[in-house]
TIZATI-19193 format. One record per residue (C-alpha): y, x, z; residue number from 1; residue in one letter. Coordinates in Angstrom, 1 decimal. Each point is the difference from the previous one (the first is absolute). Last residue first. Layout:
N
NODE/Y/X/Z/NUM/A
...
***
This chain:
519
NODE/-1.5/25.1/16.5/519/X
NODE/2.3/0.9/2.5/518/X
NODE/2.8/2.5/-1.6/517/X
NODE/1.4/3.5/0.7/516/X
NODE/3.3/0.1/-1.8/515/X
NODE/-0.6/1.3/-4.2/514/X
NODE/0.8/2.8/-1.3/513/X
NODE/2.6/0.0/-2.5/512/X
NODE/-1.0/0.0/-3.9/511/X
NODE/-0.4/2.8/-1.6/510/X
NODE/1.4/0.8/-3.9/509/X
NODE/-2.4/-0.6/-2.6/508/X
NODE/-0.8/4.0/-2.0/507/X
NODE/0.1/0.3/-3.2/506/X
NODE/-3.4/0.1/-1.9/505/X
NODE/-1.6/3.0/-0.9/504/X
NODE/-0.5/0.2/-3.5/503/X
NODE/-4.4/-0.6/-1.3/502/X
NODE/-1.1/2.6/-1.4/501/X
NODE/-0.7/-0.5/-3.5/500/X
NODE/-3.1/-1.2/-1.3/499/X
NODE/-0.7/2.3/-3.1/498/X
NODE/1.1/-2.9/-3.1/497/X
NODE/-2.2/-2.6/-1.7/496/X
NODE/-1.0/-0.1/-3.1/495/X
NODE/-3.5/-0.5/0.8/494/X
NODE/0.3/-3.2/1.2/493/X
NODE/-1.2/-0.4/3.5/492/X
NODE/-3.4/-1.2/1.4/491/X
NODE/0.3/-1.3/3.5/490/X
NODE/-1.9/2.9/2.5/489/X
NODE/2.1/-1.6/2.9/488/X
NODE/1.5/3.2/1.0/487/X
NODE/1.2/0.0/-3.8/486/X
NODE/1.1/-3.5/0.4/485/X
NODE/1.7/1.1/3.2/484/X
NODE/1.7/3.2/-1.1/483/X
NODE/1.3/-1.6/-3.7/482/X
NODE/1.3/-3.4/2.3/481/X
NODE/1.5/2.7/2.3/480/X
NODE/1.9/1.8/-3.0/479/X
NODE/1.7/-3.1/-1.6/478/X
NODE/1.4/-1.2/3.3/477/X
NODE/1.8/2.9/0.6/476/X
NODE/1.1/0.3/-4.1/475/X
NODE/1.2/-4.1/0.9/474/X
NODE/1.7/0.8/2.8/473/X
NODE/-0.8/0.4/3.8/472/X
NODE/1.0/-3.2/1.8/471/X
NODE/-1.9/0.1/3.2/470/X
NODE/-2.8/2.0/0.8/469/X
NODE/-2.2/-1.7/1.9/468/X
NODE/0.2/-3.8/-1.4/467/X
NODE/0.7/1.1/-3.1/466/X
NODE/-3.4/2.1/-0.4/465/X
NODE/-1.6/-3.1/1.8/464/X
NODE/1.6/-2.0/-3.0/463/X
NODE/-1.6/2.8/-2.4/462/X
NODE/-3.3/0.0/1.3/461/X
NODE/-0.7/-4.1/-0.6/460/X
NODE/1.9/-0.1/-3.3/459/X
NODE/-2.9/3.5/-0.9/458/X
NODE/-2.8/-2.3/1.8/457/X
NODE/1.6/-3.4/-2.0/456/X
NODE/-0.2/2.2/-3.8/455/X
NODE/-3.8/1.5/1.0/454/X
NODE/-1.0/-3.7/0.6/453/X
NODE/1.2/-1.1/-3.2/452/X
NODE/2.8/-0.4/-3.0/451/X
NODE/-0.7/2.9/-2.8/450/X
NODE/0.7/4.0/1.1/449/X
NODE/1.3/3.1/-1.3/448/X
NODE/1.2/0.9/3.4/447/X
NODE/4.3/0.4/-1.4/446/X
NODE/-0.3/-3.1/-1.5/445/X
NODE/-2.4/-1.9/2.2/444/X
NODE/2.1/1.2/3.0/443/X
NODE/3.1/-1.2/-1.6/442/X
NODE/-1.0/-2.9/-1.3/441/X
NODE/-1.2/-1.0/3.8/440/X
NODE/3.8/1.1/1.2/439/X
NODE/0.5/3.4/1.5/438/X
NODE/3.0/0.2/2.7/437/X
NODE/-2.4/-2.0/2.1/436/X
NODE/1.3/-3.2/1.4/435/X
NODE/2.0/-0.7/3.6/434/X
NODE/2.2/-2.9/-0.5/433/X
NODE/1.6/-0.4/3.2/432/X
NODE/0.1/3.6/0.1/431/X
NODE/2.2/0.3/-2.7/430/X
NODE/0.8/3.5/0.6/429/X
NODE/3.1/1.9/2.6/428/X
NODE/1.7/-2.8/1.3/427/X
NODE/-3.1/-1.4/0.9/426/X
NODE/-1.1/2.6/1.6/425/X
NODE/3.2/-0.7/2.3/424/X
NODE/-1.1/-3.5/0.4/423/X
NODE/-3.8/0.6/0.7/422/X
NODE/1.0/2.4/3.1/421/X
NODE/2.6/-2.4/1.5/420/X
NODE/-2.4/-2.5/-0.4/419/X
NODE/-2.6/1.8/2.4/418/X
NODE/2.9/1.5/2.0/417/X
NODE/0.5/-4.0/0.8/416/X
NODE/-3.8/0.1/0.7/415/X
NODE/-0.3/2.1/2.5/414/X
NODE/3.4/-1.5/1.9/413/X
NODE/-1.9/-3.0/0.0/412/X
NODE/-3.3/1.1/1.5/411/X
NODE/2.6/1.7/3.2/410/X
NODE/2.0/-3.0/0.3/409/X
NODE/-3.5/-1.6/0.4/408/X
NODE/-1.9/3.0/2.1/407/X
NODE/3.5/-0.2/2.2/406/X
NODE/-0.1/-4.1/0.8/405/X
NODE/-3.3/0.0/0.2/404/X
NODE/-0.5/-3.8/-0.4/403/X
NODE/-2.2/0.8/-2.8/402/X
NODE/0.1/-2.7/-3.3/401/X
NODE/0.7/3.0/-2.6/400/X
NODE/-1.9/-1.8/-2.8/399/X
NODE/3.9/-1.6/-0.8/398/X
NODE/0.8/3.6/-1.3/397/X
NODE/-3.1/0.6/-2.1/396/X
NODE/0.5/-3.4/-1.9/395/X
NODE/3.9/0.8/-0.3/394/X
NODE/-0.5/3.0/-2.2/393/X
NODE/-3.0/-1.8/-1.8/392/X
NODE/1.9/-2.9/-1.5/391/X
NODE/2.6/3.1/-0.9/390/X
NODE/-2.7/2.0/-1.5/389/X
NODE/-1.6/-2.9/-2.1/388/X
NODE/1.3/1.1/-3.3/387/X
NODE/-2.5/3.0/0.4/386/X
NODE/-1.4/0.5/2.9/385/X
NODE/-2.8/2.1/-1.3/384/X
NODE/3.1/1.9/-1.6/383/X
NODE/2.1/0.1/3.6/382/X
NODE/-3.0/1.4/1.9/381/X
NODE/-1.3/2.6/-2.6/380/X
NODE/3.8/1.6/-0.1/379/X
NODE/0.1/-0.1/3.9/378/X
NODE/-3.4/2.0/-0.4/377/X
NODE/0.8/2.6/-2.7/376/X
NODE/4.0/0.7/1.9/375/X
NODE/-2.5/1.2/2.8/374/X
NODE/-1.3/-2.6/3.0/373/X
NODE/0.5/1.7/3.4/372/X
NODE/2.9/-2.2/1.4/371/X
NODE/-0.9/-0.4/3.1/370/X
NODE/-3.0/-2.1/-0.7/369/X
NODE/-0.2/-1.2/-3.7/368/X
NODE/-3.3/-0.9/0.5/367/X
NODE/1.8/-3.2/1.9/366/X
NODE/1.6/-1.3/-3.8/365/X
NODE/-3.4/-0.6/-1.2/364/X
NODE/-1.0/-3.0/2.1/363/X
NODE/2.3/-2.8/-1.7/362/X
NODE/-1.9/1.6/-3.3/361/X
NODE/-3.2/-2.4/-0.5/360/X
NODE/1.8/-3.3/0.9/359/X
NODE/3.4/0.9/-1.7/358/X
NODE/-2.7/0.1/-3.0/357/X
NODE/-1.9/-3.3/0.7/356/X
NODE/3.3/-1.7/0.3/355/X
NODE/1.0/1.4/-3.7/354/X
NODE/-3.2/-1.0/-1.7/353/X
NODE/0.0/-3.3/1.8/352/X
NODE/3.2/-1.2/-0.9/351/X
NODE/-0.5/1.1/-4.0/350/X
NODE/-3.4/-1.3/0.0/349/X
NODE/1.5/-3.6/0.8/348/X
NODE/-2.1/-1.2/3.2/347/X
NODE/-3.1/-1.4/-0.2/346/X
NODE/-0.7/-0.5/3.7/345/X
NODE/-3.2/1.2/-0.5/344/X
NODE/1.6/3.0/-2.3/343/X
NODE/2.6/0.1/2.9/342/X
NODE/-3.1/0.6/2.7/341/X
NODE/-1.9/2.9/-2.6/340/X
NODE/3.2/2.1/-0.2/339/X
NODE/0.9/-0.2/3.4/338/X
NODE/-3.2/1.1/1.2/337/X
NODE/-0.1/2.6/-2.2/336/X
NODE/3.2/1.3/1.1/335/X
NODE/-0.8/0.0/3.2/334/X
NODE/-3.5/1.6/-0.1/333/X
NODE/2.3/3.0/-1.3/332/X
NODE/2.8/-0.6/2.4/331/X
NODE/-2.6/0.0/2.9/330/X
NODE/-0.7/3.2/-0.7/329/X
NODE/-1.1/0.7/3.2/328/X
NODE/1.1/-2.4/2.8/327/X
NODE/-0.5/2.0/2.8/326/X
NODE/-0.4/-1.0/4.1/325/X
NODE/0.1/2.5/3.0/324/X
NODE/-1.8/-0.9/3.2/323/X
NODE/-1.3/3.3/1.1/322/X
NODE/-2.8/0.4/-2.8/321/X
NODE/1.1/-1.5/-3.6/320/X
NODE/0.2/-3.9/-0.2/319/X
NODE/0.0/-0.8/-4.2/318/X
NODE/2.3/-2.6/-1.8/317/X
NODE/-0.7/-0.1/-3.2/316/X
NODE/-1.2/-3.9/-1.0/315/X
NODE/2.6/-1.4/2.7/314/X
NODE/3.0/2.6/-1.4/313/X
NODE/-0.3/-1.0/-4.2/312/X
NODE/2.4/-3.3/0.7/311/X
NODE/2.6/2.5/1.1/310/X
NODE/2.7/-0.1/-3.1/309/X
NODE/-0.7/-3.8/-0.2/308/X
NODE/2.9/-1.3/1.3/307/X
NODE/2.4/2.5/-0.7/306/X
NODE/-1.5/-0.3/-3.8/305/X
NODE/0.8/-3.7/-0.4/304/X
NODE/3.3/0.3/1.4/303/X
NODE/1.0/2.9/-2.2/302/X
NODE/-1.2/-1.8/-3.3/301/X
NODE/1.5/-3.2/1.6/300/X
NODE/3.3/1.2/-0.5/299/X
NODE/2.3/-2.8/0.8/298/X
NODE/2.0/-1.6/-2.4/297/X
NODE/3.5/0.5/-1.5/296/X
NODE/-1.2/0.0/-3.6/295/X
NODE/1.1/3.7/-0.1/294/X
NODE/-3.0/0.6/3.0/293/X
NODE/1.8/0.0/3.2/292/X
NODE/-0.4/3.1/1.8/291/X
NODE/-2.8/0.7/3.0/290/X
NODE/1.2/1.9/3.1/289/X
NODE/-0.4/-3.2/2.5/288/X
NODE/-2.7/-1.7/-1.6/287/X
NODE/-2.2/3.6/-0.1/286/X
NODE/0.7/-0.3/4.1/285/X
NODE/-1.4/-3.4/0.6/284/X
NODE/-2.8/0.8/-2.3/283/X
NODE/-0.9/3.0/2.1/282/X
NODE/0.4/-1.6/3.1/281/X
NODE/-2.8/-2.2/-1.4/280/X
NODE/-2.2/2.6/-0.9/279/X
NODE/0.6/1.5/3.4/278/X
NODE/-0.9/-3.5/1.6/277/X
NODE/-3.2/-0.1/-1.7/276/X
NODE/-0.4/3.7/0.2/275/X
NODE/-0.2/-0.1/3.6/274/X
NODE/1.0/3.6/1.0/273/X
NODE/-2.1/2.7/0.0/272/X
NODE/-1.3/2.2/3.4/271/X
NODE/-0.2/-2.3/2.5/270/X
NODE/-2.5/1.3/2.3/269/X
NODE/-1.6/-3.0/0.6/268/X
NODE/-0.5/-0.5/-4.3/267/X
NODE/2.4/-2.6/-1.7/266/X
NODE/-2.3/-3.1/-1.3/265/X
NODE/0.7/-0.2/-3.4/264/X
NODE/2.5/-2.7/-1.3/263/X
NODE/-0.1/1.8/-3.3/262/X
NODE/-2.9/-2.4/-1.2/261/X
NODE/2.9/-3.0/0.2/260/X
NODE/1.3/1.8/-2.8/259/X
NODE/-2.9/0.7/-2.5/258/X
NODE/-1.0/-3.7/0.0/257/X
NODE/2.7/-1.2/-1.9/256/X
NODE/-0.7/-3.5/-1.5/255/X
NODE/-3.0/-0.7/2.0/254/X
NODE/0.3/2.0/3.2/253/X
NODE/4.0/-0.7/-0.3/252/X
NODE/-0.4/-3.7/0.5/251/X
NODE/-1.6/0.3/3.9/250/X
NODE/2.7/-1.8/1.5/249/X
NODE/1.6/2.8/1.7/248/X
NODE/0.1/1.9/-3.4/247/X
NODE/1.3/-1.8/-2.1/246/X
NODE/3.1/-0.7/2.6/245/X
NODE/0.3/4.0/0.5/244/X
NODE/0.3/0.1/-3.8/243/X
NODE/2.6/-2.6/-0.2/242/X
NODE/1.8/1.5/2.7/241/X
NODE/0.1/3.2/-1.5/240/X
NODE/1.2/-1.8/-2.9/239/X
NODE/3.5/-0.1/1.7/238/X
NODE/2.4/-0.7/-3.1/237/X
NODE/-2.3/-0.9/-2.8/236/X
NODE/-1.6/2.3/-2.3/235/X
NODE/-3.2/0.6/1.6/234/X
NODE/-0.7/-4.2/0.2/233/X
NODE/1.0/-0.5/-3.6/232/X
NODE/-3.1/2.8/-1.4/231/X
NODE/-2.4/-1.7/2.8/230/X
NODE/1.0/-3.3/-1.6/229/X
NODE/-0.3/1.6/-3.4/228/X
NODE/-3.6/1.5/1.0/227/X
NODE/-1.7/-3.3/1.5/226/X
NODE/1.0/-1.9/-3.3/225/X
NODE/-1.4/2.4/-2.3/224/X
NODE/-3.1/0.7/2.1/223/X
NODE/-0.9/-3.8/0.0/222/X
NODE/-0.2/-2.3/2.6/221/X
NODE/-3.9/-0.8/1.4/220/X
NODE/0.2/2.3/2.3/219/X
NODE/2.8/-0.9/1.8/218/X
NODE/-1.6/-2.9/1.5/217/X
NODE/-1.7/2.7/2.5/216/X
NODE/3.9/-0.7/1.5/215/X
NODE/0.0/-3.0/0.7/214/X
NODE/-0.9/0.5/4.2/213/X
NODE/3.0/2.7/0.2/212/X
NODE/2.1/-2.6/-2.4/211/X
NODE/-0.3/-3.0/1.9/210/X
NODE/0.7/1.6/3.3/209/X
NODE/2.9/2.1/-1.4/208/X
NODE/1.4/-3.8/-1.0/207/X
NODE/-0.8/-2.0/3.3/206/X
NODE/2.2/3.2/1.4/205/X
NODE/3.1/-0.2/-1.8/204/X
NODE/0.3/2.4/-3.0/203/X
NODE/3.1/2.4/0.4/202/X
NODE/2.3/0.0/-3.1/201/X
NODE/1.9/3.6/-0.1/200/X
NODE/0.9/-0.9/-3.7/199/X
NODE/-2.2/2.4/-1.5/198/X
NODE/-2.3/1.7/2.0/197/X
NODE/-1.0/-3.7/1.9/196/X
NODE/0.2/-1.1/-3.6/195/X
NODE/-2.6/1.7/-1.1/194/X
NODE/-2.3/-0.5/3.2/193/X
NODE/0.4/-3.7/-1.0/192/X
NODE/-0.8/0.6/-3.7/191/X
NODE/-3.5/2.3/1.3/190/X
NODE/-0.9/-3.4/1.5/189/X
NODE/1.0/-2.1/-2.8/188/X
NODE/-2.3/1.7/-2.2/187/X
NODE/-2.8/-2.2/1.5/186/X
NODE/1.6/-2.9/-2.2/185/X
NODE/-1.1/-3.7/1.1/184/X
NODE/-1.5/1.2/2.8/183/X
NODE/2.9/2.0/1.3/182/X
NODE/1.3/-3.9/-0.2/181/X
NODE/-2.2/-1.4/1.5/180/X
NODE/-0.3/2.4/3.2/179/X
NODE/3.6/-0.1/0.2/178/X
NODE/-0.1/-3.7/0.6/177/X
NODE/3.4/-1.3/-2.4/176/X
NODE/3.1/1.2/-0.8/175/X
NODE/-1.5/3.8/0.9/174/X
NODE/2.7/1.6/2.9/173/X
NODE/1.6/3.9/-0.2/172/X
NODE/2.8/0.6/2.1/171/X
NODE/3.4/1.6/-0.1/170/X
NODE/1.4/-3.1/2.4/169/X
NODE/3.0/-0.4/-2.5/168/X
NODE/-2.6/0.2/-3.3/167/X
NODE/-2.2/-2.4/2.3/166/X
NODE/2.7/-2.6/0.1/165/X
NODE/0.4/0.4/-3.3/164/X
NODE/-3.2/-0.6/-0.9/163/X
NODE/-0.4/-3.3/2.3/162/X
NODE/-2.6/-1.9/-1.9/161/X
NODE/1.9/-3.0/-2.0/160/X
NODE/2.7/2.4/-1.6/159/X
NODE/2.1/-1.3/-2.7/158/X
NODE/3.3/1.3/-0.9/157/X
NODE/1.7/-2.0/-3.2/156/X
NODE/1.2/2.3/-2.3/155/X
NODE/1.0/-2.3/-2.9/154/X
NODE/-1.2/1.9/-2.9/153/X
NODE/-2.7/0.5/0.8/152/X
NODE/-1.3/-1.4/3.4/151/X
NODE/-0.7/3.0/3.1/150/X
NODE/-3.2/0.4/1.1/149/X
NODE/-1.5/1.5/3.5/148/X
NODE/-3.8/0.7/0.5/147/X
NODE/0.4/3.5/-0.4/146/X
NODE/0.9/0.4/3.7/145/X
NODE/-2.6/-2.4/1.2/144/X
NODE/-2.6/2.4/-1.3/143/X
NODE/-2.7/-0.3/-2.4/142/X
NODE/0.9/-3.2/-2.2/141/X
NODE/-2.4/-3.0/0.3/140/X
NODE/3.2/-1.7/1.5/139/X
NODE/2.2/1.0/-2.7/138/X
NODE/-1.7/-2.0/-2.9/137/X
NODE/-0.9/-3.4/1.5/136/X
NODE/3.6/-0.4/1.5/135/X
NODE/1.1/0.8/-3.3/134/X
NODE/-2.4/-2.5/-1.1/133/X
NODE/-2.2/-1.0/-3.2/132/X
NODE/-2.5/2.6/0.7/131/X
NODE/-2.2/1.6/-3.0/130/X
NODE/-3.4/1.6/1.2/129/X
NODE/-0.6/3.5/-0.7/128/X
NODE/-3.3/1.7/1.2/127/X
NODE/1.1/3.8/1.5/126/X
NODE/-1.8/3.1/-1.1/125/X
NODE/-2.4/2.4/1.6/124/X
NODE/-2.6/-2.6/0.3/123/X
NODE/-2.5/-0.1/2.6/122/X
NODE/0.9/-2.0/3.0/121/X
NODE/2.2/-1.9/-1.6/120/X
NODE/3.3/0.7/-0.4/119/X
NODE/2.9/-3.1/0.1/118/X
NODE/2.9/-1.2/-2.0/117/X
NODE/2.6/-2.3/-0.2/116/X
NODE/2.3/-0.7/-2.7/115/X
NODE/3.5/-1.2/-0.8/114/X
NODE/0.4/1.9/-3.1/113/X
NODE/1.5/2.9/-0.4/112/X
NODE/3.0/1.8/-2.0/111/X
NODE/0.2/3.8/0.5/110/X
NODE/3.5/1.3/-1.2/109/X
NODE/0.9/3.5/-1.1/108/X
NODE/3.9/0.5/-0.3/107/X
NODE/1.1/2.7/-2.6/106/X
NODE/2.3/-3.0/-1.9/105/X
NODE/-3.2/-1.8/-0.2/104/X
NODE/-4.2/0.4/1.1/103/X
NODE/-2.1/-2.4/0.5/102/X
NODE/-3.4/-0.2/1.4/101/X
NODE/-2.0/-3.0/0.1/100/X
NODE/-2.3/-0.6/3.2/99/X
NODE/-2.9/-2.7/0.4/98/X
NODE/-2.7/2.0/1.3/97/X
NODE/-1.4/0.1/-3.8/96/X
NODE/3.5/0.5/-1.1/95/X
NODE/0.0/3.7/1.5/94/X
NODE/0.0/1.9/-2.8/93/X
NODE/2.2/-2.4/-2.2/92/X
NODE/3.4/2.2/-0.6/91/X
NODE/2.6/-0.9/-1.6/90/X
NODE/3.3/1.8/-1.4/89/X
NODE/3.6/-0.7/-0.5/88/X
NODE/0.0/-3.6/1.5/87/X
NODE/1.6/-2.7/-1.1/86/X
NODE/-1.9/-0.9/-3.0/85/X
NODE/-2.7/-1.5/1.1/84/X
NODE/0.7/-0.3/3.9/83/X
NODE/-0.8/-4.1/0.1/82/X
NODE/-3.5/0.3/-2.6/81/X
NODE/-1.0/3.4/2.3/80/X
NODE/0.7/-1.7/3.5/79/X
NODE/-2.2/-3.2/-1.7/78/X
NODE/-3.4/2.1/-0.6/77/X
NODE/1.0/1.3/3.4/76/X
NODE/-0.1/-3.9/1.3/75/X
NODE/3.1/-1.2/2.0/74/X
NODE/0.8/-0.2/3.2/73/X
NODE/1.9/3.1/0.9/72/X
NODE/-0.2/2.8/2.0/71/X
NODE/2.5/3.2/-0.8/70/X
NODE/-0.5/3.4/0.8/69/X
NODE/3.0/2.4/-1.2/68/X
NODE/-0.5/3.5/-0.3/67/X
NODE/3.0/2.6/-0.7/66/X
NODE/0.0/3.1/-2.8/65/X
NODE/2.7/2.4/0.1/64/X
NODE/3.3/1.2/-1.5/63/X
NODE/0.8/-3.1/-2.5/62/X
NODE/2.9/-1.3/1.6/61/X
NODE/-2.1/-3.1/1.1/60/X
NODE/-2.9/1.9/1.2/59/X
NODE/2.4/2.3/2.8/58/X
NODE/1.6/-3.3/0.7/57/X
NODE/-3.8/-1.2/1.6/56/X
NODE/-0.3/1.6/3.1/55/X
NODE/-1.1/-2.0/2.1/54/X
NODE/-0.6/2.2/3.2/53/X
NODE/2.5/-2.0/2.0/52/X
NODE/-2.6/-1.1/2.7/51/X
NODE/0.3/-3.9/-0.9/50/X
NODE/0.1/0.8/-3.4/49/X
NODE/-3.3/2.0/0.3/48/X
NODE/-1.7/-2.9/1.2/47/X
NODE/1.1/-1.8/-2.8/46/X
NODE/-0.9/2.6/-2.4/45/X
NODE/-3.6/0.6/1.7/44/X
NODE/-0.9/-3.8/-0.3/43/X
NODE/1.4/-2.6/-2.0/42/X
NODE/3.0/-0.5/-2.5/41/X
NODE/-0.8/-3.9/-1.1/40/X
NODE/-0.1/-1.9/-3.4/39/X
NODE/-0.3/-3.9/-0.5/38/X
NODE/-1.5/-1.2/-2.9/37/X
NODE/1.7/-2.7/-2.0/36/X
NODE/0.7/1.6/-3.4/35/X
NODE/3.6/0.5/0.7/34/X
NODE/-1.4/0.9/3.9/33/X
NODE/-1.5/2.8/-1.3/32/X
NODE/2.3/1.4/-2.4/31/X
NODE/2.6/-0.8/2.4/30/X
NODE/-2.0/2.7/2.5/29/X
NODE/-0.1/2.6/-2.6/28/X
NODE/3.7/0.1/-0.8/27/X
NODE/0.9/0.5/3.7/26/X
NODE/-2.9/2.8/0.0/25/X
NODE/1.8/1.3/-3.2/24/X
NODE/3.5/0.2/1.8/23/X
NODE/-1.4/3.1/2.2/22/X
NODE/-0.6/-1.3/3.9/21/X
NODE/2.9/0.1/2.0/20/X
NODE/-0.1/-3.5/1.7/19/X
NODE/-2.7/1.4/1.3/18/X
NODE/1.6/2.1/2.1/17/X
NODE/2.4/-3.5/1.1/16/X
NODE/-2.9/-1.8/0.4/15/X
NODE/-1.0/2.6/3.0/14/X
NODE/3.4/-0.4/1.4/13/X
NODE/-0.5/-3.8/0.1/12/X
NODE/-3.2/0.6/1.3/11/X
NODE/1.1/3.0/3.2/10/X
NODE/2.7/-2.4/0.8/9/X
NODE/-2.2/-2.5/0.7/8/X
NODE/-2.2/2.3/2.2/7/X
NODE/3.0/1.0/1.9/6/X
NODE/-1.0/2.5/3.0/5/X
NODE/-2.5/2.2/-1.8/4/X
NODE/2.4/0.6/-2.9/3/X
NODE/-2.5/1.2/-3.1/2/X
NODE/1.5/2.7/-2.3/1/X
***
């Protein structure tokens, strides 16, 4: 970690973290300089040196993944000829801009030539000239911090802009004029707001300037870039303050317009709350309950949908005589919303099914009342769940944002007997799991019937059947799918039996009553 006091100390320390870089970065850097190139660690991995988030043993044992940027003076065509051999595995997909990637002993390297580069006014993508500098190279980098470099293998420090001294001050400063440089890459603006969430960086003023009047700019980066910056920023340590930065500045009405809309003025006879700063309170509080995914990461599926569990309140909210204010079905409009923004964004369908689900059922949990829902209802709640129950568990309790000190002890006592009610059913059925005791063969088996419509409605019938009734048995089962699909006028074979009535199902025992609760 940075000393403020002893800046010198602070580098030699510094060299000594890098001094722990795998052996194949060592390796790499007298490959260079055998063939008379020199070879520098730049950017994020010296920065992160500096802060002791290197982390690069984990790599060198073979239990993770690390990534190493290095600048260098020679040619890509040239990085390939030098790392022939040496490398496990190559790859070329970013050699027009000048980058080889490399990957050895579970170490990924990106290799780059000196280069600077600059948008136009038009073009999504960058136009590559070759530098023959370091000095050349890190100044048209984004941020003072990244602007570092370290020599391979000799570790010599170099920093000509003051990055560390920044690290130590926890701000954010462009090598150059902020305004050129957010000109050279537009994306740059949604980086600083990144780093603000990740590393607590806050941008000095001449920067926020440059990027509140840059930031139309950001129209001519592409979707993909603009989403995994946004995807970085929610899983840093404070992204609130990334958000609340994107916001200020005018960034969010482009990138994520749906949250400043939930700054909505609060009516005179303050009946809601602000559900920008809710939504935000929200996030705060899903951060605080969420686990670490088994990688060890944040959960941005939680994060994601805290922040976006209200987005459906500007287009529903309606003022009803006396000064009250609804927000009907604003899950529903909700969850459409959500789906249609992360398909902009082009999120993985996997991420944006699941946060467009928390989305839609964050509301459910306050029909539950006092308690009223039968066994049929909690049973319905933890199967539309599904393997999202415990994501959802801790969605509902960070919605409770009132500073009601009994109405919120009072909400989560409701919805610990709300667990405690799906854990002792499941003790008694796989309600994790909930499926109808009839399979689809089944039902076509027993029906007489070929794969279609007819096959889904009987499926359909029989889960509800479940839902209601419980485990019953197969004979149980048997006998309501006979009653419905002759109900259902659904032709039957003819050697079918009298429908039996159906046996009277046991009994569930009670559950407590419930305390009276606030809703």
């Amino acid at each position: 970690m940075i000393c403020l006091d002893n800046p010198r100390d602070s580098a030699e320390r510094a060299v000594s973290a890098l001094l722990k870089v795998p052996a194949p970065a060592d390796d790499l850097g007298r490959l260079f300089a055998g063939a008379g190139h020199s070879l520098y660690l730049v950017g994020g991995s010296v920065r992160d040196a500096l802060l002791g988030r290197l982390n690069v043993d984990a790599a060198a044992d073979g239990l993770g993944v690390a990534d190493l940027d290095f600048a260098t003076d020679a040619r890509p065509e040239r990085v390939l000829e030098i790392t022939r051999g040496w490398a496990d595995a190559t790859w070329e997909a970013g050699i027009a801009f000048g980058t080889v990637g490399l990957i050895r002993h579970g170490v990924r390297f990106e290799v780059t030539t000196y280069r600077t580069e600059a948008y136009d006014r038009t073009s999504r993508n960058p136009t590559v000239a070759y530098g023959d500098t370091l000095e050349g190279d890190l100044v048209r980098r984004d941020f003072t911090v990244n602007a570092m470099a370290v020599s391979v293998p000799g570790h010599e420090f170099i920093d000509l802009f003051g990055g560390m001294a920044d690290l130590a001050r926890k701000v954010l400063r462009t090598p150059g004029s902020p305004e050129a440089s957010l000109d050279d890459d537009p994306l740059r603006i949604l980086r600083a707001a990144r780093f603000e969430a990740q590393l607590g960086l806050i941008p000095v003023g001449e920067l926020v300037a440059a990027m509140r009047s840059r930031t139309p700019r950001l129209t001519i980066v592409s979707v993909e870039r603009i989403r995994d910056e946004l995807r970085k920023l929610m899983v840093g340590a404070d992204p609130v303050a990334g958000l609340e930065r994107l916001v200020d500045i005018g960034v969010a009405d482009i990138v994520l317009p749906e949250l400043p809309a939930l700054r909505m003025e609060i009516d005179e006879h303050h009946q809601h709350k602000d559900v920008y700063t809710h939504t935000l309170t929200v996030l705060r509080q899903a951060i605080a309950l969420e686990d670490p995914l088994p990688d060890g990461g944040p959960d941005e599926v939680l994060r994601w949908a805290a922040l976006l569990h209200d987005i459906g309140k500007p287009r529903t909210r309606r003022h009803a005589p006396g000064g009250g204010v609804s927000f009907h079905h604003h899950e529903v409009v909700g969850r459409d919303m959500t789906r249609k923004r992360l398909a902009e964004l082009r999120f993985p369908k996997d991420v944006a099914d699941t946060v467009t689900l928390l989305v839609f059922l964050h509301l459910r949990f306050h029909g539950y009342g006092r308690g009223e829902w039968t066994d049929a209802a909690v049973r319905r709640y933890v199967h539309d769940a599904g393997p999202q129950l415990s994501r959802l568990h801790k969605l509902v309790r960070s919605d409770c944002t009132t500073r009601n000190r009994r109405k919120a002890e009072m909400l989560a006592a409701t919805y610990d007997t709300l667990e405690e009610r799906i854990a002792r059913l499941s003790e008694r059925e796989e309600i994790a799991a909930i499926r109808p005791e009839l399979s689809g063969d089944d039902i076509m088996e027993l029906l007489g019937l070929s794969p279609g419509r007819l096959v889904g409605q009987a499926r359909a019938h029989m889960l509800d059947f479940r839902f209601e009734a419980g485990l019953v048995g197969r004979e149980a089962a048997e006998t309501e799918l006979l009653r419905w699909a002759r109900e259902n006028d659904v032709p039957l074979p003819g050697d079918l039996p009298d429908l039996p009535d159906l046996p009277d199902l046991p009994d569930l025992p009670d559950l407590p009553d419930l305390p009276d609760q606030a809703t």
